[in-house]
ZAVOVEX-656252 format. One record per residue (C-alpha): residue in three letters; x negated, y, z negated. Coordinates in steps of 0.5 Angstrom, whole numbers, padded with zeros to 4 digits, always signed. Layout:
<rs>
ALAXYZ/...
</rs>
This chain:
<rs>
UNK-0079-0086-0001/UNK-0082-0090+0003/UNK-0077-0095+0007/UNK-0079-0104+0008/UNK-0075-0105+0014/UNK-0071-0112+0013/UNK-0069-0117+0019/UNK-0064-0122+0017/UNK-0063-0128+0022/UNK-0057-0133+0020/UNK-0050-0129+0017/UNK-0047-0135+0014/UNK-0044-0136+0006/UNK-0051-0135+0004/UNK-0053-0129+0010/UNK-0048-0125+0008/UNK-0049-0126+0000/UNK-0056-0123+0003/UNK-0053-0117+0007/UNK-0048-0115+0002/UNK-0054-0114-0004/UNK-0058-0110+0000/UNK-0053-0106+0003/UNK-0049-0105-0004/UNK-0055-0105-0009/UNK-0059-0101-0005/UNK-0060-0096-0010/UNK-0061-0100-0015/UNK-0066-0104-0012/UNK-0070-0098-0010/UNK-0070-0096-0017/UNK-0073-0101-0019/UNK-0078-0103-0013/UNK-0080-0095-0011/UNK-0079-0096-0005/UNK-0072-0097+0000/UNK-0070-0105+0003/UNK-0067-0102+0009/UNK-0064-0107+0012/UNK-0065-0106+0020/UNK-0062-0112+0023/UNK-0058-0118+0022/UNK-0058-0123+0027/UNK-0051-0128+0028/UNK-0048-0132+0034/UNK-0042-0129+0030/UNK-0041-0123+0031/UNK-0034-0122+0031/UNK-0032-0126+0025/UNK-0030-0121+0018/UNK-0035-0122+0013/UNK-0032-0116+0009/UNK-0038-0113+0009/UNK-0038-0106+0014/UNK-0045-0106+0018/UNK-0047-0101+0020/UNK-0046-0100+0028/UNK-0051-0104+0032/UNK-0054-0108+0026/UNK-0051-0114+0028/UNK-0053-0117+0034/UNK-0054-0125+0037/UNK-0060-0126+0039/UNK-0064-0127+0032/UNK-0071-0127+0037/UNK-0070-0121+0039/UNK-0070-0119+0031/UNK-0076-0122+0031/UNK-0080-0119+0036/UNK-0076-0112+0034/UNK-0083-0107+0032/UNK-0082-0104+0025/UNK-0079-0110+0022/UNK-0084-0112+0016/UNK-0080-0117+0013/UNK-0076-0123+0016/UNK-0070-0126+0012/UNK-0069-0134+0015/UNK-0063-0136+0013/UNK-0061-0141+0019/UNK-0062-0147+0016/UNK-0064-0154+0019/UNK-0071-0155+0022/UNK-0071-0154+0029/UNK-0070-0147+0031/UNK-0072-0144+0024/UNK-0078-0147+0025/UNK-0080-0144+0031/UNK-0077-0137+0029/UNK-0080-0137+0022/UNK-0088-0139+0026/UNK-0086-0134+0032/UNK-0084-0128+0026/UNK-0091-0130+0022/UNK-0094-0130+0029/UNK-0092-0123+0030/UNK-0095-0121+0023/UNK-0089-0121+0018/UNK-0087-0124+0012/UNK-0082-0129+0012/UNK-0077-0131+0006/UNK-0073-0137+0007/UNK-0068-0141+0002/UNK-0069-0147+0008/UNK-0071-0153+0003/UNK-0071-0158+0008/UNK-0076-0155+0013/UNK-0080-0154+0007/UNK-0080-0160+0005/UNK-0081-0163+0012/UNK-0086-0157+0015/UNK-0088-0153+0010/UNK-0096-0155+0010/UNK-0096-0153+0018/UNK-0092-0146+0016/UNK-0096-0145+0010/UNK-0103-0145+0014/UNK-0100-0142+0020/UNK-0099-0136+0014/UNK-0105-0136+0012/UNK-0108-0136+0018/UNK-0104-0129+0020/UNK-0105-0126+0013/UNK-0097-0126+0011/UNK-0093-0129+0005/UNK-0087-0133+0006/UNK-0083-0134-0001/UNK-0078-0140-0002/UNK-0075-0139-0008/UNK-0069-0140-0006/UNK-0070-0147-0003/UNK-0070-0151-0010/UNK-0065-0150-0015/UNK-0061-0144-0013/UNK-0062-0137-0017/UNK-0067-0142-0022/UNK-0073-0138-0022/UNK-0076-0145-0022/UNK-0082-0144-0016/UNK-0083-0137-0019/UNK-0085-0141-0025/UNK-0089-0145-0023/UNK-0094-0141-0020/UNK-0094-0135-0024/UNK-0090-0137-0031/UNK-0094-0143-0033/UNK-0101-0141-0028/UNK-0105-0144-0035/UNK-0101-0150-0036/UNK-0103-0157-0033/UNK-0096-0160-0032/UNK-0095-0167-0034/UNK-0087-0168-0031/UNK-0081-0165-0028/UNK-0074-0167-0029/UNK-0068-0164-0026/UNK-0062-0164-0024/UNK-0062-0161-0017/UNK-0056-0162-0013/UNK-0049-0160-0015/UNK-0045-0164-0011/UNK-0047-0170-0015/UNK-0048-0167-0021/UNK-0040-0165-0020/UNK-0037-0172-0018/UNK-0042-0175-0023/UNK-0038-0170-0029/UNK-0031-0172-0025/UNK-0032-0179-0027/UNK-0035-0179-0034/UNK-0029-0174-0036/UNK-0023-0177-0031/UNK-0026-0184-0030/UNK-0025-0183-0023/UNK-0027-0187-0018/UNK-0034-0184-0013/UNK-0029-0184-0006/UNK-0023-0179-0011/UNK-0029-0176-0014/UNK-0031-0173-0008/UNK-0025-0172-0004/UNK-0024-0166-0010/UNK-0031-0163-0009/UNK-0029-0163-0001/UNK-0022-0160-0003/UNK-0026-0155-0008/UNK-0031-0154-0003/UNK-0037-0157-0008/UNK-0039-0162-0001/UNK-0039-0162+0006/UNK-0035-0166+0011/UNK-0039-0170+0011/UNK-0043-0171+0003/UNK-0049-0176+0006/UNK-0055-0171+0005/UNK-0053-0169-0002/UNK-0050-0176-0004/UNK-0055-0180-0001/UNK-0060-0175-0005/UNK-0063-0173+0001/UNK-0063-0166-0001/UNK-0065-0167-0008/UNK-0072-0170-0005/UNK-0072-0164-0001/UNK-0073-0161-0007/UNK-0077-0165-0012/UNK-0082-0165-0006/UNK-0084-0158-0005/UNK-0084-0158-0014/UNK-0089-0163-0014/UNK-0093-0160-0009/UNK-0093-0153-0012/UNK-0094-0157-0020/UNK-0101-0161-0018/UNK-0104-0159-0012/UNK-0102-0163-0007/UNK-0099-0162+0000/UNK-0091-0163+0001/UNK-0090-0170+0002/UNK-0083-0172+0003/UNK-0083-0178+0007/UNK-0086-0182+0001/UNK-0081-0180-0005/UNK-0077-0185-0007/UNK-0069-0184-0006/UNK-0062-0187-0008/UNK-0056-0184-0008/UNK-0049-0184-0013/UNK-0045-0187-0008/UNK-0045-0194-0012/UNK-0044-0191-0019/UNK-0038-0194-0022/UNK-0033-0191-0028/UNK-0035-0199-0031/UNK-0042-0197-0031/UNK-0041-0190-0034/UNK-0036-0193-0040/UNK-0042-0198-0041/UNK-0046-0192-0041/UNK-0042-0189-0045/UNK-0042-0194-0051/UNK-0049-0194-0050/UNK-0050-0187-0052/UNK-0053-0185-0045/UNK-0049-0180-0039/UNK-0051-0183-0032/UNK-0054-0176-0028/UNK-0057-0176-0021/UNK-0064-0175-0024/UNK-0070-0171-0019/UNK-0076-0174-0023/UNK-0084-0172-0023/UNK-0089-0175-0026/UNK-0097-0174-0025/UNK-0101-0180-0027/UNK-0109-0179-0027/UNK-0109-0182-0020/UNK-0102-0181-0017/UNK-0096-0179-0017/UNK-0088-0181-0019/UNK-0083-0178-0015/UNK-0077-0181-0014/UNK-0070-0179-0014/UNK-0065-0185-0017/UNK-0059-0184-0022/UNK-0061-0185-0029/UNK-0057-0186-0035/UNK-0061-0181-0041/UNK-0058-0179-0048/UNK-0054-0175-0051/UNK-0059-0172-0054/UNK-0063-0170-0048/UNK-0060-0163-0046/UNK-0059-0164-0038/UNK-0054-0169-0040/UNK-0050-0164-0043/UNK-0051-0160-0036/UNK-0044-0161-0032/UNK-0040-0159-0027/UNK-0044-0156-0020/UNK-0049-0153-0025/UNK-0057-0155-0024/UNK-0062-0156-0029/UNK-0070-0157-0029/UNK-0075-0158-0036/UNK-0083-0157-0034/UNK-0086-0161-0039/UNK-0094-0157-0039/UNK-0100-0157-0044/UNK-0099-0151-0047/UNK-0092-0149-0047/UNK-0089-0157-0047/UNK-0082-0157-0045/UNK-0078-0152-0042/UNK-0071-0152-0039/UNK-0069-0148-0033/UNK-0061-0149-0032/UNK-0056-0144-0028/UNK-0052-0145-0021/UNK-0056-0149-0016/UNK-0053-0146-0010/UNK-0047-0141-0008/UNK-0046-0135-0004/UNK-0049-0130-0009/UNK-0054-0134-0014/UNK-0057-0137-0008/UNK-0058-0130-0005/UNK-0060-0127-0012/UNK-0066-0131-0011/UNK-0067-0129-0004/UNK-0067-0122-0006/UNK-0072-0123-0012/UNK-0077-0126-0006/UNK-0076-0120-0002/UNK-0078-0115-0007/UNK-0084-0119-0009/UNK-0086-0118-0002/UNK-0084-0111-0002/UNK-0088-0110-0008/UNK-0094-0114-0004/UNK-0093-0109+0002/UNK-0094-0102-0003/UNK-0100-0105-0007/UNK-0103-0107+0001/UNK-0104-0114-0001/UNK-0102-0122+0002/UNK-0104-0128+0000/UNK-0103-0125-0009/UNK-0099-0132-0010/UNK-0102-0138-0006/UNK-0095-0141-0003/UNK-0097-0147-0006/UNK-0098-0144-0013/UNK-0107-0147-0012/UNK-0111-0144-0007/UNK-0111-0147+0000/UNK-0118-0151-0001/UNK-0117-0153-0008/UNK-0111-0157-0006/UNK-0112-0165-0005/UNK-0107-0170-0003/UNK-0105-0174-0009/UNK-0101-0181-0007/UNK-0095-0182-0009/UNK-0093-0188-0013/UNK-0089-0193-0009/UNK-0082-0195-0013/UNK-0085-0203-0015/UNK-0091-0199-0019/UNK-0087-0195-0023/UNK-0085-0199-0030/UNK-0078-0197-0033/UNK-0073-0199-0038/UNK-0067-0201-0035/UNK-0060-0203-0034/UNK-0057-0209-0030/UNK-0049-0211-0030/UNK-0049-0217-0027/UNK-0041-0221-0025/UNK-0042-0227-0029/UNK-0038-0234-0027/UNK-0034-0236-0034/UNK-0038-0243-0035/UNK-0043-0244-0040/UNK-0052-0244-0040/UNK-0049-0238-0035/UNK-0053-0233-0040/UNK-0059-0237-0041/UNK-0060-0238-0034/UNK-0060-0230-0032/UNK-0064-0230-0038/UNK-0068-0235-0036/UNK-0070-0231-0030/UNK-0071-0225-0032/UNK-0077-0228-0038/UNK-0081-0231-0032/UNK-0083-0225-0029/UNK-0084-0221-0036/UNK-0077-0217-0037/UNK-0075-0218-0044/UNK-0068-0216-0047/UNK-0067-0212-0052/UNK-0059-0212-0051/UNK-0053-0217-0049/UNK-0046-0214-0048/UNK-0041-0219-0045/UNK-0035-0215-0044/UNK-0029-0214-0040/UNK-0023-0217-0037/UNK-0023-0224-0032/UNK-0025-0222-0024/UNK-0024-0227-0020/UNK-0026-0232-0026/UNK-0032-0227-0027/UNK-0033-0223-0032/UNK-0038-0217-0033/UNK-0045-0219-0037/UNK-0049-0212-0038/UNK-0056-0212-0040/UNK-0062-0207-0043/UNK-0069-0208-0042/UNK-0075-0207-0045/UNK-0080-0203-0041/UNK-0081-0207-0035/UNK-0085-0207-0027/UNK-0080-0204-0023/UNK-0083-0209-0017/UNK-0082-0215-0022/UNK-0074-0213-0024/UNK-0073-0213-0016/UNK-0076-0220-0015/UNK-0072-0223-0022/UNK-0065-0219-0019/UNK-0066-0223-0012/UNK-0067-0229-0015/UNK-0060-0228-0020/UNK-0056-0225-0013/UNK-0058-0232-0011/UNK-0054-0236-0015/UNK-0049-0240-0015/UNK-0046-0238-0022/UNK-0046-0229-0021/UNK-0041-0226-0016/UNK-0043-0219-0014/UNK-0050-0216-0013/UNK-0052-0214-0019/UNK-0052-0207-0021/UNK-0059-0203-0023/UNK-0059-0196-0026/UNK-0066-0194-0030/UNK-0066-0192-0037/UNK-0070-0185-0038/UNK-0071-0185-0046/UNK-0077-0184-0051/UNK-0073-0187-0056/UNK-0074-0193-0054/UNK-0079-0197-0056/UNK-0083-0201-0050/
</rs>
């Protein structure tokens, strides 16, 4: 039986979920594949520390360069992360000749239109599956699954760090800081949370999936972001009372001339199937021509789930490399010359149904003057609670609106801050639901 040789560069938590399916379902994979995944080399600056995996003797080694450039090797595993040694690994590996399988989302999202044409050029493949929604196959269905569908949207829940604070204050009323002082304690979050609470992370991946949907080179710098970390336990009890579950939401929308591509907490129905997806879990719906919606949901991260996916990648190639064929699946699911830059939507120019708390001053005309505002620039109300115990002499007016140009919400919500009868900025959270009429 033939043997595909592996070099592993990076044997971290994810690394070592890698080396221990290679090593402990060799035979289950060759089963399946027809062919041996001999894993040859694992690089690490670690060498010392117990992975409780045994390696065979010589396998672990330090220098990841030295793997890349070890004649025999067919496929390279990067799982170091980051942007900058990666990069240069993963071009010299593709330089050399070999397939790349990476789950590094954010060098994806930051280089992947250099990488891809550097692998096209040298007639190698390089597979991300991994890089968005863990062991999700959501890449593999866009290029394969749903070839024969011009996709309309994409939403997703995309980060498990935010989904699970996000869940601890709806189920506990907690506040954000407690929230994410238990998923540090629970290992859900970094030491230091900014690029998953931010939402950087997640528009890392709605980036890569709007690129592989419509044809268009990665574009990151352009996608719209906010972060969770002004989420309240009041706003998600109003929301609550509303029939709405707040979630950071990953959301993709192809216009006949742009795209949306924003990353924003969101409040969506019960009714809507990812507001029942809690905890660390992730959870996408493709909204296609052929096929309409379909939900993808599983572990967004993790040792094995995110291997699993890693693996799957690596099988794909294996199977490429005993057809002797690359290049079967363009990396951005278009070929390379049919891909066009397509602009992304700036915030202003979306439009949305929203909701605004505002911390009114308990006098009279106060109401009418915020109302007042909102109708001079177009925003119509579709509802008024004013609610709540006495803040420093303010109490909490919430408002939902009809459909309304974001740029003109903005301009409404500085021209309210300013008055003298609101206290604290006025909070703003868009409303995903198309039961509402506009």
């Amino acid at each position: 039986m033939r043997e595909i040789n592996i070099g592993l560069l990076g044997c971290g938590t994810v690394g070592t979920g890698v080396a221990k399916l290679l090593l402990e379902q060799r035979e289950l994979i060759a089963s399946r594949l027809g062919a041996v995944l001999n894993l040859r080399r694992v690089a690490d600056l670690d060498v010392a520390r117990d992975r409780g995996i045994r390696f065979p003797d010589g396998m672990l080694v330090p220098d990841a360069r030295r793997v890349v450039e070890e004649p025999g090797i067919d496929i390279i595993i990067e799982m170091i992360g980051g942007e900058g040694i990666a990069r240069e690994l993963i071009l010299k590996a593709i330089a050399g000749g070999r397939h790349v399988v990476t789950a590094n989302k954010a060098l994806i999202a930051g280089h992947g239109n250099e990488i891809f044409r550097s692998a096209a050029e040298k007639k190698v493949d390089l597979y991300f599956e991994a890089s968005v929604g863990g062991c999700m196959p959501i890449i593999k269905t866009l290029r394969e699954s749903m070839v024969a569908n011009r996709i309309a949207a994409m939403t997703g829940i995309l980060n498990g760090t935010c989904n699970y604070i996000l869940s601890k204050i709806t189920d506990e009323g907690s506040t954000f800081a407690d929230a994410l002082a238990v998923a540090q304690r629970q290992g859900y979050a970094e030491a230091d949370p900014t690029l998953d609470v931010e939402g950087f992370d997640t528009a890392h991946k709605i980036a890569i999936l709007s690129a592989l949907a419509y044809g268009m080179p990665v574009n990151l710098k352009d996608v719209y972001i906010e972060g969770i970390s002004h989420i309240t336990p009041m706003d998600i009890e109003f929301a609550g009372q509303f029939g709405y579950r707040i979630k950071l939401l990953a959301i993709s929308k192809r216009h006949d001339d742009a795209v949306e591509a924003r990353v924003h907490p969101t409040m969506i129905p019960f009714a809507n199937l990812l507001s029942n997806v809690n905890g660390t879990l992730n959870a996408i719906t493709v909204s296609g021509d052929a096929t309409g919606d379909i939900l993808l949901y599983g572990r967004g991260a993790g040792m094995m789930p995110t291997a699993s996916a890693v693996v799957s990648d690596v099988v794909d190639l294996a199977r490429n490399l005993l057809s002797g064929t690359a290049g079967r699946i363009p990396a951005l699911a278009f070929q390379p010359e049919r891909i066009r830059p397509i602009p992304i939507m700036p915030i202003d120019r979306i439009s949305s149904h929203y909701y605004f708390r505002f911390s009114a001053l308990d006098r009279p005309g106060v109401l009418s003057s915020i109302s007042g505002i909102l109708g001079a620039h177009g925003i119509s109300i579709q509802s008024v609670h004013q609610k709540g115990r006495k803040t420093n002499g303010a109490v909490p007016v919430v408002m939902l609106s009809h459909r309304a140009q974001e740029a003109d919400v903005k301009k409404a919500l500085n021209e309210i801050s300013a008055l003298d009868v609101t206290g604290a900025k006025p909070v703003l959270i868009r409303i995903e639901d198309e039961g509402l009429q506009d």
